[in-house]
C-alpha positions as CSV (number, residue, x, y, z in Angstrom):
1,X,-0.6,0.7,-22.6
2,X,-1.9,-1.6,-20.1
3,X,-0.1,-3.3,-17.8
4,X,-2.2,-4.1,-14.7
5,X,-5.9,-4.6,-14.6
6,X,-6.3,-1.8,-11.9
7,X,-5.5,0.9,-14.3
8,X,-9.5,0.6,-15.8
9,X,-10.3,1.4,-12.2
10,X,-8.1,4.2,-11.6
11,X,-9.2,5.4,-14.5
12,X,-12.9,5.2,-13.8
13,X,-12.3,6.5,-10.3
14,X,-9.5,9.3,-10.4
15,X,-10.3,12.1,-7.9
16,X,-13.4,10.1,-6.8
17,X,-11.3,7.6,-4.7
18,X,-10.6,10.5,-1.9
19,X,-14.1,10.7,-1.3
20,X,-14.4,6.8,0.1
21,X,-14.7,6.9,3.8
22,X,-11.5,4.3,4.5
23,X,-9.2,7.4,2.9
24,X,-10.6,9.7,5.5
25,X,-8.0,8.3,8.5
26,X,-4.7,9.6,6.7
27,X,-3.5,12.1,8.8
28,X,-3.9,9.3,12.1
29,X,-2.2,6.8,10.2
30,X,0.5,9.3,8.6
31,X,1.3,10.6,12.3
32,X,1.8,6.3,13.4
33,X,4.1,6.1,10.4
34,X,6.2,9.0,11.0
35,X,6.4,8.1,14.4
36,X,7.2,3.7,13.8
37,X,9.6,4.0,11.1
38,X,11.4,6.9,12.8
39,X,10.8,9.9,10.2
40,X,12.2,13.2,10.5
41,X,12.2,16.3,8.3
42,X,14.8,16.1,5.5
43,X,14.4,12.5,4.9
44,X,13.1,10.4,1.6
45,X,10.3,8.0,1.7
46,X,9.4,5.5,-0.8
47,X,5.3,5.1,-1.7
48,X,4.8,2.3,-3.5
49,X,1.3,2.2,-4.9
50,X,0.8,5.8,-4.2
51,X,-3.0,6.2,-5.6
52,X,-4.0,10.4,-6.0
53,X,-1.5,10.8,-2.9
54,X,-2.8,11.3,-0.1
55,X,-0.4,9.9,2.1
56,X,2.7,11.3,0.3
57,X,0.9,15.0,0.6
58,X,0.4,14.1,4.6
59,X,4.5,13.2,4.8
60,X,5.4,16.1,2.6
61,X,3.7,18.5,5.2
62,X,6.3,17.7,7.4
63,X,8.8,18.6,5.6
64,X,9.2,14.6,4.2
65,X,10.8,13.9,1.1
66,X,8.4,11.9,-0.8
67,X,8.4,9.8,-4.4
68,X,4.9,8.2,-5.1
69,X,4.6,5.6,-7.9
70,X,1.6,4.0,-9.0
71,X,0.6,1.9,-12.2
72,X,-2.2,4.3,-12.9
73,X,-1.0,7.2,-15.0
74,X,-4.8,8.8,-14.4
75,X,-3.8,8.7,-10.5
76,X,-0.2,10.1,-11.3
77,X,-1.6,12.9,-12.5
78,X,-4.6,13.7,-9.8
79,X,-1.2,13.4,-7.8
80,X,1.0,15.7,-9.2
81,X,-1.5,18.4,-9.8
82,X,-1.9,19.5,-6.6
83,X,1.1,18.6,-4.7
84,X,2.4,19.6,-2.0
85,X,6.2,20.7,-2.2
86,X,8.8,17.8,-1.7
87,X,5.9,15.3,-2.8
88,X,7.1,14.0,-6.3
89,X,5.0,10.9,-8.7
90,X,5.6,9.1,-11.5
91,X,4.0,6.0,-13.2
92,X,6.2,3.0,-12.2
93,X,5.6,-0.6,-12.0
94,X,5.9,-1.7,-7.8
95,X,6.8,-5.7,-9.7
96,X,10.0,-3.4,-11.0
97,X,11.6,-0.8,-8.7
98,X,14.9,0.4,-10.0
99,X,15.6,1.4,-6.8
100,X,18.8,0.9,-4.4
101,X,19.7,2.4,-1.1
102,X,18.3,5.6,-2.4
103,X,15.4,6.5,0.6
104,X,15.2,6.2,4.3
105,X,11.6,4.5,4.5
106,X,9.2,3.2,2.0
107,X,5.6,2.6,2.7
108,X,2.6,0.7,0.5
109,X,-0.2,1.1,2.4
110,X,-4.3,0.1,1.4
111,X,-3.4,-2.4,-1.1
112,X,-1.8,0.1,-3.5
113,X,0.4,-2.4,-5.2
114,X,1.3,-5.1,-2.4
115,X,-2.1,-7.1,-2.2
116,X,-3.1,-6.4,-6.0
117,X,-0.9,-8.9,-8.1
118,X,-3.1,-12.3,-7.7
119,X,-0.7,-13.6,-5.5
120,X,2.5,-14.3,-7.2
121,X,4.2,-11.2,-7.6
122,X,4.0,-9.8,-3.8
123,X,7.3,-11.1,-2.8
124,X,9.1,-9.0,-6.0
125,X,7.2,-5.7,-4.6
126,X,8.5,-6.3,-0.9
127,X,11.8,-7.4,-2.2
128,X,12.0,-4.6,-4.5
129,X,11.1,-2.1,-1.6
130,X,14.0,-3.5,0.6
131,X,16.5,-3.0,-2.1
132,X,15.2,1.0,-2.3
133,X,15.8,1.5,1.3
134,X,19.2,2.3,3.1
135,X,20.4,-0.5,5.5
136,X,19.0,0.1,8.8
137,X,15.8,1.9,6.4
138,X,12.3,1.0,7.3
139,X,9.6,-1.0,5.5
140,X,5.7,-0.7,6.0
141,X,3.4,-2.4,4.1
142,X,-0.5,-3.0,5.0
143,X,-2.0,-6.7,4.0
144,X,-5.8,-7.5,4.4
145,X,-5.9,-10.9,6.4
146,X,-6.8,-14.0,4.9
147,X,-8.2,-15.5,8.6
148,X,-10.7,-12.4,8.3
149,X,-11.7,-13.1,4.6
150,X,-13.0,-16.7,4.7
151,X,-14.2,-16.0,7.9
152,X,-17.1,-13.5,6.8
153,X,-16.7,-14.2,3.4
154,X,-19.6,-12.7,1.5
155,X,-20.5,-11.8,-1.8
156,X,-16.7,-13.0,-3.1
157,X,-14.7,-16.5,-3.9
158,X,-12.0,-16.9,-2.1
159,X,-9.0,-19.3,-3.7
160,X,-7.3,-21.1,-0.9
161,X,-5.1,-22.1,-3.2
162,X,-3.5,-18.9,-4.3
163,X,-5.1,-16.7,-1.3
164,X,-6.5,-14.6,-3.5
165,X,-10.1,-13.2,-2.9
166,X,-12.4,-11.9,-6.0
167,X,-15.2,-9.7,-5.8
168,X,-16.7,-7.9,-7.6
169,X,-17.8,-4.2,-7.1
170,X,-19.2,-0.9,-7.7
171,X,-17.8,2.5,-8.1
172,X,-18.2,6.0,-8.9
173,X,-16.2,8.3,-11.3
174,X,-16.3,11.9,-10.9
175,X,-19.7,13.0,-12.3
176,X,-21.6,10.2,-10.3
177,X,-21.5,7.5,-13.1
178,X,-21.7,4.1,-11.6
179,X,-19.4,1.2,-13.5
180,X,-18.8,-2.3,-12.0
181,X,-15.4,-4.2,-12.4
182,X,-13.9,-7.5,-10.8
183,X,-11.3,-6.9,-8.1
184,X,-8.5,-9.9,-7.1
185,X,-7.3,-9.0,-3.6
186,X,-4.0,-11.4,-2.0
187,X,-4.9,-12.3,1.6
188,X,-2.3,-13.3,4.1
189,X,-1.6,-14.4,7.6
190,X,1.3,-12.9,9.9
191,X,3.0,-15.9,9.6
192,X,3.5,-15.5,5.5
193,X,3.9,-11.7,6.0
194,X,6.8,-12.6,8.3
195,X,8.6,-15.3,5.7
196,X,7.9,-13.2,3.0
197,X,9.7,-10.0,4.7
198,X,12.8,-12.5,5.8
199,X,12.9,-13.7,2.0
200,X,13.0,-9.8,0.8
201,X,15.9,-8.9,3.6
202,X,14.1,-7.6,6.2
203,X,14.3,-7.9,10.0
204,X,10.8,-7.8,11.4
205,X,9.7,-4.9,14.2
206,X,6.4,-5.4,14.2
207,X,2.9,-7.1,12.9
208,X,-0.2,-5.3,13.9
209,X,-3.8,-5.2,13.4
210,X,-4.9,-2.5,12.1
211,X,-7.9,-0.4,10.4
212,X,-8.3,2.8,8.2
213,X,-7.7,5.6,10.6
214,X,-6.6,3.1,13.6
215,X,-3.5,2.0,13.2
216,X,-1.6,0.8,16.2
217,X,0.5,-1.7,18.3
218,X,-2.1,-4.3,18.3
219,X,-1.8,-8.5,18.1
220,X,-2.8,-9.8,15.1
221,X,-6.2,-11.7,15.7
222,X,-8.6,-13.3,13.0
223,X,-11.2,-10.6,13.8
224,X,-8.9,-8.0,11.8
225,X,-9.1,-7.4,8.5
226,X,-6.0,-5.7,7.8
227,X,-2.5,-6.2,9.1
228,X,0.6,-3.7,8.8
229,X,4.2,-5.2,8.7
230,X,7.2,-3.2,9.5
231,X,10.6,-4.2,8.8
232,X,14.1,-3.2,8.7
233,X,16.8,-3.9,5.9
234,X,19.2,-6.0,7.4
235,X,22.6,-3.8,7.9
């Protein structure tokens, strides 16, 4: 059953989407994470929009605990086959976390489920990630920038009504195969990152530019594509 149009291109995809060059700067931006949100050995993290895993397997080498859910069954299960131990999946929708209190941190990172809803169900997935964290727990979520996108906007539409950007694209599955399909992206600006996060319950630490690979403690400026919000649940 099909409950999000990104499940045809999981499906398509599956173990092909570790060999796209933005998945190659995990372990730089695992090490920022585990170092912003304050992670240690021993504790539980949240990933929300988890994809085949890769930066659940990065947090569960350091001895993190780590749940990944995703929409995409196929990517659930390139997940859980090779897994690392104390790296966990499951097929969950990020517009419904039954989550509460239960995890130290939770992450969504490259548009794994925040970004993908057409911009109206964002807010749930945020919200839904502050309920799963303790109070005083960490949120990081990465956004691409809506400043960036109708600046060099390309071969897309962008809707400044809704924020959303559509494209559409190429990609490979496992054997090579080609297939195209229509991607809707949510763009945003620090300033809706930051209301957003206050409507979900979270105190904002920081709003950075960042990139695949090269994430830091940078200003936000319209010449980034991507931003990553941290927050805290409000004690």
């Amino acid at each position: 059953m099909r409950d999000h149009w990104f499940e045809d291109i999981a499906d398509h995809t599956g173990e092909t989407y570790l060999r796209y060059s933005f998945t190659k700067g995990t372990e730089q931006e695992v090490a920022f994470l585990v170092d912003t949100l304050a992670l240690e050995p021993g504790h539980r993290v949240l990933d929300v929009g988890c994809g085949p895993g890769r930066h659940a397997y990065a947090l569960a080498r350091r001895g993190i605990e780590v749940h990944g859910i995703d929409i995409s069954q196929r990517f659930v299960d390139v997940a859980a086959a090779g897994a690392p131990a104390g790296a966990t999946f499951e097929r969950l929708d990020a517009r419904a976390l039954p989550y509460d209190a239960e995890f130290d941190a939770a992450i969504s990172l490259c548009q794994g489920a925040f970004g993908l809803l057409g911009g109206d169900d964002d807010g749930d997935v945020l919200a839904g990630m502050a309920r799963a964290v303790r109070p005083g727990g960490r949120v990081a979520v990465s956004a691409f920038s809506a400043y960036f996108q109708v600046r060099y906007l390309e071969d897309s539409t962008f809707d400044a009504d809704r924020g959303v950007n559509h494209e559409r694209t190429t990609v490979k599955d496992p054997n090579g195969n080609d297939a195209e399909f229509d991607l809707w992206t949510t763009c945003f600006t620090p300033r809706e990152l930051r209301l957003l996060a206050a409507r979900a319950g979270l105190r904002v630490e920081g709003l950075w530019s960042v990139g695949p690979g090269e994430y830091a403690r940078r200003d936000p400026t319209i010449d980034s594509y991507e931003y990553l919000l941290v927050g805290a649940r409000q004690e």
